[in-house]
C-alpha positions as CSV (number, residue, x, y, z in Angstrom):
1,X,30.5,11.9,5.5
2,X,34.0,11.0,3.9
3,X,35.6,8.2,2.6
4,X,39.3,7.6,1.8
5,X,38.5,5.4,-1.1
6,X,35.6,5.7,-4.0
7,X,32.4,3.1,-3.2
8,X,33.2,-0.1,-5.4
9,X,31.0,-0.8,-8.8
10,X,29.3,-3.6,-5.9
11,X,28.6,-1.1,-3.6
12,X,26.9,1.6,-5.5
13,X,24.5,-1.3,-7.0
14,X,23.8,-2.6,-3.5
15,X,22.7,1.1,-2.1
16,X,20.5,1.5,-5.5
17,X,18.6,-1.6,-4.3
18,X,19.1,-0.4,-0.7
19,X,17.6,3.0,-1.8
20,X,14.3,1.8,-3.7
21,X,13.5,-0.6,-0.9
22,X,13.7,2.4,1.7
23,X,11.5,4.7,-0.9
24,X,9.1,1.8,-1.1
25,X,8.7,1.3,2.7
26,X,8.7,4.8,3.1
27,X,5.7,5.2,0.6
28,X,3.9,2.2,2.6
29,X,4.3,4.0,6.1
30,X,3.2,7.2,4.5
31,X,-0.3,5.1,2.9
32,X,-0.9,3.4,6.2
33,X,-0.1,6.0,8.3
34,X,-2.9,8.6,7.5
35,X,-5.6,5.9,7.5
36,X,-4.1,3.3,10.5
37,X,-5.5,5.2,13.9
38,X,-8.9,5.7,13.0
39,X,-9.5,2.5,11.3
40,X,-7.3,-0.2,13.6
41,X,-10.6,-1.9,15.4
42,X,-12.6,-2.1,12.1
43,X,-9.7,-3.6,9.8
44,X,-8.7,-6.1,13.1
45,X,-12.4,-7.2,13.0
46,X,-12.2,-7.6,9.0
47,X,-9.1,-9.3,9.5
48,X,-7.5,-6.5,6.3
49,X,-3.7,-7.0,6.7
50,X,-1.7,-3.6,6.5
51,X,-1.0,-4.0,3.3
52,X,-4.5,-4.8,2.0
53,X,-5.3,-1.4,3.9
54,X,-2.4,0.2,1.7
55,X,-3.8,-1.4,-1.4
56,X,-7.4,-0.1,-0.6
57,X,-6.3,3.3,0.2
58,X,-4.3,3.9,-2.7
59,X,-7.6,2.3,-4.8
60,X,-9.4,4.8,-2.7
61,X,-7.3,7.6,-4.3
62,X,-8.3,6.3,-7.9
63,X,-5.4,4.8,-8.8
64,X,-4.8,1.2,-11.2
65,X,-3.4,-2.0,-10.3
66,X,-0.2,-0.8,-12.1
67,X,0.3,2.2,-10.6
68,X,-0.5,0.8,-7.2
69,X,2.0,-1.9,-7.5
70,X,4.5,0.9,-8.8
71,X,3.5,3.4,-5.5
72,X,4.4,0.3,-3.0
73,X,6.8,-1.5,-5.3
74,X,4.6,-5.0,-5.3
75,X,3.7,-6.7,-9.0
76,X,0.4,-5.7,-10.6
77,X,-0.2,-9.2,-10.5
78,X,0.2,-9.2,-6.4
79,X,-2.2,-5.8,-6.1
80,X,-4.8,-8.1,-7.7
81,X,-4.3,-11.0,-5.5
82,X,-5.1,-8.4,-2.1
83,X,-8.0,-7.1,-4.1
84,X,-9.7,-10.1,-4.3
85,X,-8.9,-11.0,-1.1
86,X,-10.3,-7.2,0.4
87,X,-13.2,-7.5,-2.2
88,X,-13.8,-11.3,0.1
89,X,-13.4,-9.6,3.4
90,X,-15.8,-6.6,2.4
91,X,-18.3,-9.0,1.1
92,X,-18.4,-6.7,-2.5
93,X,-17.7,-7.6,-6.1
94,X,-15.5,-4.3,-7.6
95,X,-13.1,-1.6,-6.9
96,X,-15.9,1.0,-6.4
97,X,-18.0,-1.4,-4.1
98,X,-14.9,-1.9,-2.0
99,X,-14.0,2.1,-1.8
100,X,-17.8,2.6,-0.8
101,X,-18.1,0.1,2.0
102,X,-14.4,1.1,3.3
103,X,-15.9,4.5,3.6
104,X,-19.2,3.5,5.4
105,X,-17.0,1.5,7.4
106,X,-14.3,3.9,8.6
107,X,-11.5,2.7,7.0
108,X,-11.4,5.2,4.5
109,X,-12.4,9.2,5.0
110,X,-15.4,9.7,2.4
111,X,-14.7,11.6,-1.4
112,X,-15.3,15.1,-0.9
């Protein structure tokens, strides 16, 4: 791909904001993706948004509020706000409540 003239100082900041919005999508379609076939009826019936499936599979894989919000490029502060409301739709109280009912349920393939 050429160009006749270097990008502009505008430009190269503009496709740095361009590029970690693609990497965070990218990482959301990767988290939903191996979990959304098999667990589409249960999370419709439990009402779990997309993203709250994101947030409780990446919980699922152990990791914090920070490093959740860091994975799908959200604020810790907004990670804690979709765990309260998956903790509501799950009917549980904690993280490992939540990652155990997901299981039982299907949303989430059990620890090995």
């Amino acid at each position: 791909m050429g160009r006749a003239e270097p990008f502009t100082p505008d430009e190269v900041r503009m496709a740095g904001c361009l590029q970690r919005l693609l990497r965070g999508l990218d990482r959301h379609v990767t988290a939903l993706g191996r979990r959304f076939e098999e667990c589409t009826d249960v999370a419709s019936s439990l009402r779990l948004t997309p993203r709250e499936l994101a947030v409780l599979g990446q919980l699922a894989d152990g990791h914090t509020a920070a490093a959740i919000g860091r994975r799908l490029l959200i604020t810790e502060r907004t990670v804690q706000k979709h765990l309260e409301r998956i903790y509501a739709k799950l009917g549980v109280g904690d993280r490992l409540a939540a990652v155990l009912r997901a299981e039982r349920l299907g949303l989430l393939e059990p620890a090995p």
